[in-house]
C-alpha positions as CSV (number, residue, x, y, z in Angstrom):
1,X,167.5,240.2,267.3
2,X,169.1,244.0,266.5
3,X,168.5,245.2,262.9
4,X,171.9,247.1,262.5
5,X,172.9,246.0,259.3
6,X,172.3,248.2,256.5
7,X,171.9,247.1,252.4
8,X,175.1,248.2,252.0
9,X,176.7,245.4,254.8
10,X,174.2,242.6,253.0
11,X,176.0,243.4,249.9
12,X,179.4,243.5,251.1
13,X,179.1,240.5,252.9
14,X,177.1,238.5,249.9
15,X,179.1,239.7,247.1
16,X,175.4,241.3,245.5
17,X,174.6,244.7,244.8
18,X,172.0,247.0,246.6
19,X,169.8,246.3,243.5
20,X,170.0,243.0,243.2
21,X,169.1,243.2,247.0
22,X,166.1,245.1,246.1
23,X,165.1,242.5,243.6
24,X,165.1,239.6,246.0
25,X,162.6,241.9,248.5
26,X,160.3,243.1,245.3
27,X,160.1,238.8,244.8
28,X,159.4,238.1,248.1
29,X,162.3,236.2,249.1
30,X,163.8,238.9,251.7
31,X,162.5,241.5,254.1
32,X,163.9,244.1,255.8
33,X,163.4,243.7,259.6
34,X,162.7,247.3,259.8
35,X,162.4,250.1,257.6
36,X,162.4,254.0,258.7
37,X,159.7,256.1,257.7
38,X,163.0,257.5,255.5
39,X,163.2,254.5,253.6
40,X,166.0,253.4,255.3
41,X,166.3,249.4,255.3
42,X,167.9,247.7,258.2
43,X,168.5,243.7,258.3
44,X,169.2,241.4,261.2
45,X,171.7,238.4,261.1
46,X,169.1,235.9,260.0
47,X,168.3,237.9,257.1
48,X,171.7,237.9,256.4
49,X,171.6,234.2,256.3
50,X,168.8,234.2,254.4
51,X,170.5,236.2,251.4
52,X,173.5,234.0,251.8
53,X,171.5,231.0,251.1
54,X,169.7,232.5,248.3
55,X,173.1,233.8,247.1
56,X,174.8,230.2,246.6
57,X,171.4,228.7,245.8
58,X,171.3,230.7,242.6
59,X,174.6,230.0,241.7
60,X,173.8,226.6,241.5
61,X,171.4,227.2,238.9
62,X,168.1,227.5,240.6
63,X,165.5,229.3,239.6
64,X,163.6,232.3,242.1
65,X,160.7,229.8,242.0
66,X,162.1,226.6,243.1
67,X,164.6,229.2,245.7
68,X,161.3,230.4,247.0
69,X,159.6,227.3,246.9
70,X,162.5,226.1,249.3
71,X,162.5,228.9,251.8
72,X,158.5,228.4,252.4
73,X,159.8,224.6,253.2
74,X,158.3,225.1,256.3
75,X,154.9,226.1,255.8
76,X,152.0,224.4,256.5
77,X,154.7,221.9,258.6
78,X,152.8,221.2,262.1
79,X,155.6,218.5,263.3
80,X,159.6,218.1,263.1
81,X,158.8,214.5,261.1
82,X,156.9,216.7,258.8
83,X,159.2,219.1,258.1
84,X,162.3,216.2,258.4
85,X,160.3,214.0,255.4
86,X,159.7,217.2,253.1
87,X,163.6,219.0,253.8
88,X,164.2,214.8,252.5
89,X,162.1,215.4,249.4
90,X,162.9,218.5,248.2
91,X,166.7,218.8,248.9
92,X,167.7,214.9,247.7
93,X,166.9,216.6,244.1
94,X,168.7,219.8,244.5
95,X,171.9,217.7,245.6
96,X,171.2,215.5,243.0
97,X,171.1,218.5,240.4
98,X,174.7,220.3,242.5
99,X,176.3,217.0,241.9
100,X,175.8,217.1,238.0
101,X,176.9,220.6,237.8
102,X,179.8,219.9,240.0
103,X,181.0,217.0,237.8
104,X,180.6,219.5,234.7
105,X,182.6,222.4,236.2
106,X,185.3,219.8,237.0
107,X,185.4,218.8,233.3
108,X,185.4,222.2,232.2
109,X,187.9,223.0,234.5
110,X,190.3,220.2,233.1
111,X,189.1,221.8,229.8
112,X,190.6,225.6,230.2
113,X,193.5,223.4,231.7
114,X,194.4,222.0,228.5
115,X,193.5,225.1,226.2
116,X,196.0,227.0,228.4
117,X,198.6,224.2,228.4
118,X,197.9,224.3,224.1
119,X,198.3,227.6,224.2
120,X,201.4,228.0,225.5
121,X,203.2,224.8,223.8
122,X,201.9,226.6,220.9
123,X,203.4,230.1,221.6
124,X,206.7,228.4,222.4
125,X,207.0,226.6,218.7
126,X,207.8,227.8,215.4
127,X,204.7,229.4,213.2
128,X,203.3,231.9,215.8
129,X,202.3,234.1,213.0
130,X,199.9,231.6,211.2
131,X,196.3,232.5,210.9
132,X,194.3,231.1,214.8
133,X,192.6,228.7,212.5
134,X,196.2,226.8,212.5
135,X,195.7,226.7,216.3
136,X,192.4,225.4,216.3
137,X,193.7,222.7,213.6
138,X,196.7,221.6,215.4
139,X,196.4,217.6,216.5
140,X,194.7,217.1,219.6
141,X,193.5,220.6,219.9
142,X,191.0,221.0,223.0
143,X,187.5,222.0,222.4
144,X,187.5,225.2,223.6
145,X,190.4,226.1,221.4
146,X,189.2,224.5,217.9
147,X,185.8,226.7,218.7
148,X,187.3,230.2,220.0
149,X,190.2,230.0,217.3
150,X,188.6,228.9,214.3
151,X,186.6,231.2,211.8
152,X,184.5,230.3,208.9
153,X,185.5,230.5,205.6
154,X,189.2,231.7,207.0
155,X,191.9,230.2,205.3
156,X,190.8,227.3,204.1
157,X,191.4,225.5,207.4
158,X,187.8,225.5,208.8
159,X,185.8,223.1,206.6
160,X,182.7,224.3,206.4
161,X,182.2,226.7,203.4
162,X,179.8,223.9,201.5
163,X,177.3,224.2,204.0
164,X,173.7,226.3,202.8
165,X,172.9,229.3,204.2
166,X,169.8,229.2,206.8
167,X,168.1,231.5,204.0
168,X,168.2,229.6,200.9
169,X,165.2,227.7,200.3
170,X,165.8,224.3,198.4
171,X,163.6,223.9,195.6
172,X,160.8,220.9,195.7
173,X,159.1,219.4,192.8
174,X,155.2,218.8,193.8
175,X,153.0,217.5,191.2
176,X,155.4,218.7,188.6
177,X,155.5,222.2,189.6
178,X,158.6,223.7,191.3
179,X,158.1,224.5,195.2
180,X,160.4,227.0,196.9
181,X,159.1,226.5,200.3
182,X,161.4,226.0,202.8
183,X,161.6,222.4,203.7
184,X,162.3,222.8,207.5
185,X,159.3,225.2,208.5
186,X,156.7,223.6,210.8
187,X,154.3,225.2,213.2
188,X,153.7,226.1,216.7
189,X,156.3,227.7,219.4
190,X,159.3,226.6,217.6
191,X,158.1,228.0,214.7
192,X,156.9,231.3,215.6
193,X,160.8,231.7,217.1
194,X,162.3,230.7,213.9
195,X,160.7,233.0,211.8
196,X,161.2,235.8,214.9
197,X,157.6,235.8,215.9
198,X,157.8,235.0,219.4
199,X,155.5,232.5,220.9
200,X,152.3,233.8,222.8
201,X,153.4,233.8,226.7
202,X,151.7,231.9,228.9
């Protein structure tokens, strides 16, 4: 197959950019089919496939392991039933896992819907120069308004100016001597990010 399509056509066509491009060859899930002794990269149609695939398979949410995991399906395959039972395997939980974030892109979708449709009732009535927090108060305010209109401590119409700052440590009494060690700090991983020590990698 001719190699006549530059990085440039792969991202055109893909919607990527020339470094993202890179990217996918430094992690092994695309080669050029030839490269000039310039350093020019040229690609055949498969490859372009190949980034396609890879294209929509990260926005589903897949990570470059389980992408690359899925484009060496094939290896170590010596028959068609082979390959037929482990395509089975792998892909029944991808479409499992595009069906669930289908379902909650629909519901979001239904949920800017609303906000918009609130929005413009909203700018349509009377009191268009309250405080947002009125918006995010009105009755039977979406989600995605109360949260983007609301603001702490503004106005008096988000409720929330009782609750204890993350810092304050609560006092304990332990064997009649006062403690003022946080309550809520435990160990390990969880910990270590709390506190802003990151967690050893692995």
């Amino acid at each position: 197959m001719r190699a006549h399509l530059s990085s440039g056509d792969l991202a055109r066509a893909t919607g990527n950019t020339v470094r993202t491009i890179r990217f996918y060859e430094e992690e092994g899930l695309l080669t050029p089919a030839v490269v000039s002794e310039g350093g020019h990269r040229r690609y055949t149609e498969d490859d372009l496939e190949r980034l396609q695939l890879i294209t929509d398979l990260r926005e589903l949410g897949l990570a470059l392991c389980e992408i690359r995991s899925m484009l060496d399906l094939r290896s170590g395959c010596y028959s068609a039933a082979e390959f037929a039972l482990r395509f089975q395997e792998v892909l029944a939980g991808h479409l499992e896992q595009a069906q669930r974030r289908l379902e909650r892109l629909k519901r979001l979708k239904e949920e800017l819907l609303q906000g918009l449709a609130a929005i413009q009732v909203r700018l349509s009535s009377s009191g268009t120069e309250q405080c947002p927090c009125a918006v995010a108060e009105a009755a039977n305010a979406p989600r995605i308004v109360k949260v983007l209109a609301r603001q702490q401590g503004c106005c008096g119409h988000h409720h929330g100016e009782h609750h204890a700052h993350a810092g304050d440590a609560q006092p304990r009494i332990a064997g009649g001597a006062a403690s003022t060690e946080p309550s809520d700090v435990g160990s390990g991983p969880a910990a270590a990010t709390a506190s802003g020590r990151k967690p050893p990698s692995a």
